[in-house]
C-alpha positions in Angstrom: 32.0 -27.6 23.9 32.1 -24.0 22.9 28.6 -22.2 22.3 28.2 -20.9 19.0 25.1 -18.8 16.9 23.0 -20.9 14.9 24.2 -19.5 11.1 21.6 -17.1 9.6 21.4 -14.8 6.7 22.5 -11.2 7.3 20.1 -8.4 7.8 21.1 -6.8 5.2 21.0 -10.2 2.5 17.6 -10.3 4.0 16.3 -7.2 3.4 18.0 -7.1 0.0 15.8 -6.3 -3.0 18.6 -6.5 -5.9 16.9 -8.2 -9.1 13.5 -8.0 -7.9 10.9 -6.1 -9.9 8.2 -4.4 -8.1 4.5 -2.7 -9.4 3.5 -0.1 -6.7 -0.1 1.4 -7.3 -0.5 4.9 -6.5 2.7 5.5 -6.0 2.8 9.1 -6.5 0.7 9.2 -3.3 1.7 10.5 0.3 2.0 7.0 1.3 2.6 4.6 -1.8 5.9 7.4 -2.9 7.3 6.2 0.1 6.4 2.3 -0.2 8.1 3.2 -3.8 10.9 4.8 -2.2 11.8 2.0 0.7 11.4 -0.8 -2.6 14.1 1.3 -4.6 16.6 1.7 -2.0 16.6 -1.6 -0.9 17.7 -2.4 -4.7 14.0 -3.3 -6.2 13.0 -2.0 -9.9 10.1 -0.2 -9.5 7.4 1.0 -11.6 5.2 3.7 -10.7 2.3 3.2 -11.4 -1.1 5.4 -11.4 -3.6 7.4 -13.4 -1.5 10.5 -13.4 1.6 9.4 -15.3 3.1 12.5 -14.8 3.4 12.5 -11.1 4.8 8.6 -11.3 7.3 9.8 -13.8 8.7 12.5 -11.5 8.7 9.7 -8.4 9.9 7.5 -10.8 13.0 10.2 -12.0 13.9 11.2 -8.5 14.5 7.1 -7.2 16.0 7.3 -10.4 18.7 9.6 -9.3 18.6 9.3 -5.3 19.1 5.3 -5.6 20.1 4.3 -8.9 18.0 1.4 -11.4 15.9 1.6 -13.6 12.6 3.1 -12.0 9.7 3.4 -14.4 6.6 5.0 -14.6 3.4 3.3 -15.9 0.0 4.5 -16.5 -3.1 2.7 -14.9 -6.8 3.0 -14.1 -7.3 -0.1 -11.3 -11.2 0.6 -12.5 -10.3 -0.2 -15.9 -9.3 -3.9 -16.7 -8.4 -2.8 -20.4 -6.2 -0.7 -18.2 -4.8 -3.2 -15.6 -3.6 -5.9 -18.8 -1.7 -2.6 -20.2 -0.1 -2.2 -17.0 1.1 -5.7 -17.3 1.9 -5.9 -20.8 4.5 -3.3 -20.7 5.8 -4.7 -17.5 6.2 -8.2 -19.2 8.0 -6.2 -22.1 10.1 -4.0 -20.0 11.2 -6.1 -17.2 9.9 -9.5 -18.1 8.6 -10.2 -14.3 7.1 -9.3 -11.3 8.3 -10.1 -7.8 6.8 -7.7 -5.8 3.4 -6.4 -5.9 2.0 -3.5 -3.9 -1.8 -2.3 -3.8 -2.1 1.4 -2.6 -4.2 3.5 -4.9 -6.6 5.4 -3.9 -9.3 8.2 -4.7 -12.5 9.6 -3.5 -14.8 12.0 -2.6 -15.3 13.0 0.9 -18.8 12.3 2.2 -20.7 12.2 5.3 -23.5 9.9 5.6 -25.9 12.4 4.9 -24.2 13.3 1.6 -22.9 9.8 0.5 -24.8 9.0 -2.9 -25.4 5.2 -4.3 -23.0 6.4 -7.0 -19.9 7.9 -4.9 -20.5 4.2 -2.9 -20.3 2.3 -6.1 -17.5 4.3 -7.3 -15.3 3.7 -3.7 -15.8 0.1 -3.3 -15.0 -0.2 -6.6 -11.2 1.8 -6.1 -11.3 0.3 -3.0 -11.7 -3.3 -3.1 -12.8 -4.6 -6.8 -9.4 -2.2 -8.0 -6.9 -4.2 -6.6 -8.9 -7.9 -7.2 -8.2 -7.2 -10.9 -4.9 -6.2 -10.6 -4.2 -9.4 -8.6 -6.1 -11.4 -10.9 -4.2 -9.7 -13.5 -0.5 -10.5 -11.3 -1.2 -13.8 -10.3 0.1 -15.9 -13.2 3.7 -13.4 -12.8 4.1 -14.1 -9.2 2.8 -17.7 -9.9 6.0 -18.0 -11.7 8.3 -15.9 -9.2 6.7 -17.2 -6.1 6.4 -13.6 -5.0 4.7 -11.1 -1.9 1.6 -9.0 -2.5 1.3 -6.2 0.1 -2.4 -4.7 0.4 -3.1 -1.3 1.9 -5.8 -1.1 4.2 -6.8 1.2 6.9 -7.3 1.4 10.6 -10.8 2.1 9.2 -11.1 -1.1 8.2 -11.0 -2.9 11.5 -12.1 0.0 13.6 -14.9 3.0 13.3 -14.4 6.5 12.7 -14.7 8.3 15.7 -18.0 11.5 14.3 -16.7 13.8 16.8 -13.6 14.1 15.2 -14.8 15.5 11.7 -15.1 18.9 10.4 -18.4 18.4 8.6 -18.2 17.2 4.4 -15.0 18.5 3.8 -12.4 16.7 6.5 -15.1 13.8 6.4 -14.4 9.9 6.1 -17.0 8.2 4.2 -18.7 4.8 5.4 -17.6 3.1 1.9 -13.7 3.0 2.7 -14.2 1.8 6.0 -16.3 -0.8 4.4 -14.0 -1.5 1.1 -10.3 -1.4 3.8 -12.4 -4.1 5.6 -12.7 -6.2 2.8 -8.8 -5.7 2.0 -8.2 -7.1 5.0 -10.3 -10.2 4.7 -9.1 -10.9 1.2 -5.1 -10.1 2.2 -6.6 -13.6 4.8 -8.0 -15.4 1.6 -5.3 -14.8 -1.0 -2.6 -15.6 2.4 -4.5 -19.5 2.5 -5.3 -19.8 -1.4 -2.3 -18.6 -3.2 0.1 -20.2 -0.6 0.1 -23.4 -2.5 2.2 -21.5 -5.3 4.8 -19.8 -2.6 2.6 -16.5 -3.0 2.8 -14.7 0.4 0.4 -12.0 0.9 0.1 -9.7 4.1 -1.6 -5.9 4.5 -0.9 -2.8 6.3 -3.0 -0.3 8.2 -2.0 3.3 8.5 -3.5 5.2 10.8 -3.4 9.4 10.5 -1.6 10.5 8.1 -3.1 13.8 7.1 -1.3 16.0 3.7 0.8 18.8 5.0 -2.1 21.0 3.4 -4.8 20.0 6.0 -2.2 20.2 9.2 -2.4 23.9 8.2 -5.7 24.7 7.0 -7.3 22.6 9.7 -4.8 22.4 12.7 -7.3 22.1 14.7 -8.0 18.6 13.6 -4.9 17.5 12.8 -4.2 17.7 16.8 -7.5 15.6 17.5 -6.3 12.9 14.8 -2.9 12.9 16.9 -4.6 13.2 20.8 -6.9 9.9 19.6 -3.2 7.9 20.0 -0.7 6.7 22.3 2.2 8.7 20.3 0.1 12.1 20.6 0.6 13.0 17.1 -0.3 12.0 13.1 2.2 9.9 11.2 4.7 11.0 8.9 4.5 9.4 5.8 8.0 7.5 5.8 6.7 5.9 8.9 5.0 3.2 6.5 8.3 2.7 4.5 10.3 0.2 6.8 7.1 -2.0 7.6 6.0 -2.3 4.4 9.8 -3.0 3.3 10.6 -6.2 6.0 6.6 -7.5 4.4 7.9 -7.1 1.1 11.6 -9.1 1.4 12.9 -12.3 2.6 13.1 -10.8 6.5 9.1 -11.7 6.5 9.5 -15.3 4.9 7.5 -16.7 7.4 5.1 -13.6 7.4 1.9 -14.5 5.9 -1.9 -13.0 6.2 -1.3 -10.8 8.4 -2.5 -7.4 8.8 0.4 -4.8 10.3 -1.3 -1.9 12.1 0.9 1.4 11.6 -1.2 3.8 13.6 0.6 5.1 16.7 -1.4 2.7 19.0 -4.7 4.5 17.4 -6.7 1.0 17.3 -5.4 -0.2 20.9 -8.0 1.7 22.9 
């Protein structure tokens, strides 16, 4: 008897996103634009969502043109659940689901530990970690009903420490309370991986490593090359380096993908 392939799906029916509808916080960010980016190519709606509208809207405009659909931008505050439910409600009126949900916002002041307050703590672990449990709370019943993916963002700060001798005093700092909020994104990517499974819910993170704006690599090039001689690949990432990763976690290609966390760091966390 002739050998012949076990029958699979294609790569590319795999990897397809047609008809799905995805929410991507901070997407006007250096690394959630191109989360937002790899979701619309691959054929996903997306919104764009964040507290400045008007960045989303131009992310939202230029998928819009470069890919085709029917990319939106949506305002939201992941400290504000008055905020989150409007984030939802117009998705429920615009698209009418939710398939895909990825977790990527992200703001805060830079702090060492001797210039970290109570209140710049409260305020990170709250963008941090409490942000994105109300806007799963706030997705679940959606992707309850669409048996859909949640992608988390975390850090390689959240499984490994900041290296002090890399830092350039306040300013080029990285304070203890995202370490300590990416951490927790990691263990609840784990708990919502076990608990939502019963409902078809898969849920798996990713950890970016270095991945500097363009405006510190030349104010501060210095430091950039540290960040990129801490690695195996000698260098910081560049921001589409997320997209394909956080693509496969977000499509059928990572069915049987669940609660794990996908370190994107250039080998960073292997030594």
């Amino acid at each position: 008897m002739s050998w012949e392939p076990a029958k699979s799906p294609s790569m590319q029916s795999l990897f397809d996103l047609s008809g799905r509808v995805a929410l991507v916080t901070g997407a006007a960010g250096i690394l959630g634009s191109q989360i937002a980016a790899g979701l619309a190519e691959q054929g996903a709606q997306v919104f764009c969502a964040s507290r400045n509208v008007e960045n989303c809207q131009a992310v939202a405009d230029a998928y819009r043109a470069e890919y085709g659909g029917a990319h939106e931008a949506l305002k939201l505050d992941i400290t504000d659940s008055a905020s989150v439910a409007a984030c939802f409600e117009q998705i429920d009126a615009r698209a009418g689901k939710l398939d895909i949900l990825v977790n990527c916002s992200w703001t805060g002041a830079k702090n060492t530990w001797d210039t970290i307050t109570e209140e710049d703590w409260l305020f990170d672990i709250d963008m941090c970690l409490n942000g994105p449990f109300r806007v799963i709370k706030e997705a679940y019943p959606r992707l309850k009903a669409s048996k859909g993916v949640i992608l988390n963002v975390a850090s390689m700060y959240g499984h490994v420490a900041p290296d002090y001798r890399l830092y350039d005093g306040q300013k080029y700092a990285n304070p203890a309370s995202y370490g300590a909020g990416k951490a927790g994104i990691i263990q609840f990517t784990k708990y919502l991986a076990s608990f939502l499974s019963p409902h078809d819910i898969r849920c798996n993170c990713i950890s970016p490593g270095p991945f500097p704006y363009e405006s510190i690599q030349q104010e501060n090039p210095a430091f950039a090359q540290r960040l990129g001689d801490k690695n195996t690949c000698k260098r910081v990432g560049k921001p589409y380096e997320v997209k394909a990763t956080s693509v496969l976690l977000c499509s059928d290609a990572a069915s049987y993908i669940n609660g794990q966390n996908f370190c994107i760091d250039g080998g960073w966390a292997i030594w």
